[in-house]
N, C-alpha and C positions, 0 to 999 in steps of 0.2 A: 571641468574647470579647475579642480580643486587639484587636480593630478598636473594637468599643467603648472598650476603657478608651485606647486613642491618642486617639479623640479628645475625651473626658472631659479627657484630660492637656490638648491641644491646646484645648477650651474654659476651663479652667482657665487658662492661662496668656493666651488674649485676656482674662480678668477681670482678671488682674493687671497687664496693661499698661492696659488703659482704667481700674480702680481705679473703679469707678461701679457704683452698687447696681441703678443702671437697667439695667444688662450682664448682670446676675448675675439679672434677671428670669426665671421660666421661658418668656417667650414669646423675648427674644434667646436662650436655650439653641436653643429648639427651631430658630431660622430659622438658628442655627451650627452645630449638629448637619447639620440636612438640607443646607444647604451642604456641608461637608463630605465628605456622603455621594454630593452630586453631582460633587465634587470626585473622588472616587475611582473613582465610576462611568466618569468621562471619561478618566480615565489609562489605563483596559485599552483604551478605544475608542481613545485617541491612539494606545496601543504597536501595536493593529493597523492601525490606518488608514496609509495610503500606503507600505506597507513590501512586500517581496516575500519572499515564505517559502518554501521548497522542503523538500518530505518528502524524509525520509533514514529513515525509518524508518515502519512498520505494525505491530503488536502490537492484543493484548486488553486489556479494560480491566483486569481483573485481572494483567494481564503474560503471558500464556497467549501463545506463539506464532502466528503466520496462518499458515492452511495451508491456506484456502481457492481454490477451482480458476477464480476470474476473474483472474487475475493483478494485480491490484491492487497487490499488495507490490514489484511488478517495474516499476512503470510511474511514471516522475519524474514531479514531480505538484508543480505551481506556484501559489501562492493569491495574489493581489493585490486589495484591498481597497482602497477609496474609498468616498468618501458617496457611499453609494446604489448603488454597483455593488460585485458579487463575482466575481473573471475567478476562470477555473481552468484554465489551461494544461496537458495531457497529452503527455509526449515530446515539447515543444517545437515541436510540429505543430499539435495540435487546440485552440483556443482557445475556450471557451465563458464568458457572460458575463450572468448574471443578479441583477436587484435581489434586494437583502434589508432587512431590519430587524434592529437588536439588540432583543433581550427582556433587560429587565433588563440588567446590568454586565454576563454571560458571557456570551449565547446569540446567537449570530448565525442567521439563518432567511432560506433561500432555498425556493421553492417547490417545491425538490425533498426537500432534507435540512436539517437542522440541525447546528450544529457549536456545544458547551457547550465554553467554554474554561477549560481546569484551572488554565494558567499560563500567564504571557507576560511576556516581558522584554527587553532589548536585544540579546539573542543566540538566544535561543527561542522556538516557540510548541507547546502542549502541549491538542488538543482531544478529544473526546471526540464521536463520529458517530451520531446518531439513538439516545442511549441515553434508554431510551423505557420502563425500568424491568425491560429482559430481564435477564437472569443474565448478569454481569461479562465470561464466557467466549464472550459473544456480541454484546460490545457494542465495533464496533472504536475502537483509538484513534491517532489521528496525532502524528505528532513532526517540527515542522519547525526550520529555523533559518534566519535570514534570510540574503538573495543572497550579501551579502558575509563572510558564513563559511561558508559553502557546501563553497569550494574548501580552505581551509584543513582542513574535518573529512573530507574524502575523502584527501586526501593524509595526516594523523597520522592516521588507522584503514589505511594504509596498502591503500585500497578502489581507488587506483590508483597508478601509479610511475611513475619515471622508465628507459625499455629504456637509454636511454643521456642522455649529457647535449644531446642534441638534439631524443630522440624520448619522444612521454610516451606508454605502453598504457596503450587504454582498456578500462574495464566500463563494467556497468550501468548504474552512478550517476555517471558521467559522459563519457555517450555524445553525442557528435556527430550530430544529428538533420538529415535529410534536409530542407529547406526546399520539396522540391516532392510534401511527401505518397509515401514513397516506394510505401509497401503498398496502397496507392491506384492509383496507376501501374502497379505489376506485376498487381493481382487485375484490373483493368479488363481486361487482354491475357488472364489465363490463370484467371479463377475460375471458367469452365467448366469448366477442364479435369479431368483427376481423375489424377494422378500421384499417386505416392505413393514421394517420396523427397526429396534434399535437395540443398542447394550452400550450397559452405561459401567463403569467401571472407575476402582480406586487402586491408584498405584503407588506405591514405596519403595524408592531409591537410595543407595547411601552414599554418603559422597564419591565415589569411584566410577557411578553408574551403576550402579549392579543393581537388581528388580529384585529385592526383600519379601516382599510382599506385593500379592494384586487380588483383588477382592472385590466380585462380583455386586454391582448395587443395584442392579433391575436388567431385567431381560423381558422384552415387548415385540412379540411376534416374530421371533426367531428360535429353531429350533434350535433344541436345548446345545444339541452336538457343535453345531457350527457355532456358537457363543462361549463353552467352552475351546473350539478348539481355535479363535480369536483371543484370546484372555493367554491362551497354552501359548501364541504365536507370539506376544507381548512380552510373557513372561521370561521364556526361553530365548530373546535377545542378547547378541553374545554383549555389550553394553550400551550406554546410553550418554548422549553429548551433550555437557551437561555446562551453562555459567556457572562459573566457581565463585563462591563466597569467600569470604578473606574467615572462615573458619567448619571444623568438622560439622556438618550436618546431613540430614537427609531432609527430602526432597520427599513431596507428594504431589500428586498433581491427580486431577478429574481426567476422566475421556470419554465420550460420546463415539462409538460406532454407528453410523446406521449407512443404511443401503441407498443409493440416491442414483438417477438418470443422469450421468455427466453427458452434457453439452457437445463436446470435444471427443469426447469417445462413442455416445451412443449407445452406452450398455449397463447395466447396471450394478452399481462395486460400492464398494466399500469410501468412506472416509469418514476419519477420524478428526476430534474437534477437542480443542485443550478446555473444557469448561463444567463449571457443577450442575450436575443432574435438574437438568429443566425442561420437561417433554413442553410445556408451552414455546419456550425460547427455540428448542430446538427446531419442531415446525413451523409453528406460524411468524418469528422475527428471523429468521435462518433467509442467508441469502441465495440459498439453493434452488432453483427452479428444474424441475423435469423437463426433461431435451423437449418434447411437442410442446410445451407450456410458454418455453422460450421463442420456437417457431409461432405460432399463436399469436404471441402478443406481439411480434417483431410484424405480423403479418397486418393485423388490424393497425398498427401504428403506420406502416405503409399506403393501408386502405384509406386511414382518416388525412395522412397527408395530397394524397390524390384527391380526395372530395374538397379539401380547401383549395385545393389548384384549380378546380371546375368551379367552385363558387356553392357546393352543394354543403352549404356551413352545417345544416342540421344532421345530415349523414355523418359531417364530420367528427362532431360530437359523440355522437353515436361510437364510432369506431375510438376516438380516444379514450371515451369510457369501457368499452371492452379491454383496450388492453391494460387501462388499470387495474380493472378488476383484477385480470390474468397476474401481472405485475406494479404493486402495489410501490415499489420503488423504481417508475420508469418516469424517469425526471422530466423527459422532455415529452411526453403525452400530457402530462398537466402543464408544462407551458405552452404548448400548442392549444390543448383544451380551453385555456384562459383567454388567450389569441383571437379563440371561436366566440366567446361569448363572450368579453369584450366588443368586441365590432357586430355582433347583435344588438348591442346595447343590453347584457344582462351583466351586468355592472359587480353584482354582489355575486352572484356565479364565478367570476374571473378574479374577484378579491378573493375570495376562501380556497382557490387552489393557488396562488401566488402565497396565501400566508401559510398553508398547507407547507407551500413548497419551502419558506422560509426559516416559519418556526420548529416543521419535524423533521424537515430534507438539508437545513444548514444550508441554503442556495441563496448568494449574495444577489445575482441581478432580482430576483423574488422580490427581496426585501424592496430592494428599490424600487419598483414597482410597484409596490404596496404602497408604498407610502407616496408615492409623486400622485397616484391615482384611485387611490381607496381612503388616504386620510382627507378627510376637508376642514 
């Protein structure tokens, strides 16, 4: 509504500068209408075209926290845009780069996914990923901001600091990326192998990239050789991709190695994690699950929805709680779980994993659900 009556206004006032009744015909409305509309159409395409945008943030489209186990939320994630091509930069490593088409003013479409854009403007872009008409709480959404505010919104959310006035600690969101593939490097040596522990490590960069210093902080169940010669592989990188500070400094940053069952692969390798030495963090809140652990629990979560399809509620139960156990962030076995014992009538049962899901999983329909039917 509000776009129409702009440009009503905006055709109104071309009549009053040309003052001609030939102007005020409806076929000139209709060709300064549709102008117009092309007009606006191209302003979203210009704001994204040749710009670099970097995700600082993942949520649902309802606003529902991600809590989902591909790491997605954790991984920098870079969009550059041209006619005709869409790159998407991961961790400043893996660069992939495929055609797309816009549909209409918002949709951009590459042959894998599509990206509906909510907003865009000279400091954000705001899209919306393969929402395909699923429920809000399943539709994710990205939040990026272009290269050159980047650095400025990581330092005022205070996401990284200054250790002194020389040296700046790093996180996640902005971590110094290995330029020779480092997880690459290490799995090629040891993704046979099958450890099952960790090395934790401190690194020293100076502004150029270049690795000054790397300094061993624990080593837990890996032999000695293979942690050095992880530390040697780190070290010996020919440099390092680095966000620049508007002055001389170096860089430190934490790293966590340890050996994990990727999902996707099946074997067991290496990855590296930008964070300070936390063997609690890194086990038990880590959203890594072992390839059988993920079968497992995908399995039971399939079992318990089959027993609610029979009507077999208590079986149900049963299997949804196994795969929680198994996975402790599988969102939709507690709201199925709650499902079950709600319509038993276990009332407080089905509140405590909706607030579960609410207060520690950030999941909006929970909330509401809580409160239409657990407050009285």
């Amino acid at each position: 509504m509000q776009k129409k009556l702009l440009n009503e206004a905006l055709y109104s006032c071309y009549c009053n500068i040309f003052n001609d009744k030939i102007m005020k015909s409806n076929l000139f409305k209709y060709l300064l209408l549709l102008a117009l509309g092309v007009s606006s159409c191209s302003t979203t395409k210009q704001k994204l075209l040749y710009n670099t945008w970097v995700r600082v943030k993942v949520e649902k489209k309802d606003g529902s926290r991600y809590v989902e186990r591909n790491g997605m939320d954790t991984i920098q994630t870079v969009f550059e845009i041209s006619h005709g091509h869409f790159g998407i930069t991961y961790n400043d490593s893996y660069q992939f780069v495929y055609p797309f088409s816009f549909i209409g003013d918002s949709i951009l479409k590459t042959y894998l996914d599509y990206y509906k854009v909510i907003s865009v403007n000279d400091t954000s872009l705001v899209v919306l990923v393969n929402d395909d008409g699923s429920p809000d709480d399943k539709v994710n959404k990205f939040i990026f901001l272009k290269e050159k505010n980047y650095i400025d919104y990581i330092f005022s959310n205070k996401l990284v600091e200054y250790e002194n006035d020389t040296v700046v600690r790093l996180n996640k969101m902005f971590l110094p990326f290995y330029a020779g593939g480092w997880e690459y490097q290490i799995n090629s040596h040891y993704n046979s192998s099958n450890f099952n522990g960790y090395v934790s490590m401190e690194v020293m960069l100076d502004s150029f990239g270049v690795c000054k210093q790397i300094r061993l902080i624990n080593n837990k169940d890996i032999p000695d050789e293979v942690a050095n010669n992880i530390l040697k592989l780190i070290e010996d990188g020919a440099f390092w991709n680095l966000w620049k500070v508007n002055r001389k400094v170096y860089y430190k940053v934490d790293l966590v190695a340890f050996f994990v069952s990727e999902a996707s692969h099946k074997y067991a390798g290496v990855k590296l994690f930008a964070l300070k030495f936390d063997p609690n963090f890194v086990f038990k809140k880590s959203k890594q699950l072992a390839y059988n652990d993920i079968l497992l629990s995908n399995k039971y979560f399939k079992e318990g929805v089959n027993y609610v399809n029979s009507s077999e509620l208590e079986k149900a139960i049963s299997s949804f709680s196994n795969c929680i156990s198994i996975d402790s962030l599988y969102v939709d076995a507690y709201y199925n779980r709650a499902y079950v014992y709600y319509n038993l009538n276990q009332i407080d049962k089905a509140c405590l994993d909706w607030l579960f899901l609410d207060k520690q999983l950030g999941q909006k329909p929970a909330e509401k659900l809580f409160n239409e039917r657990c407050i009285k």
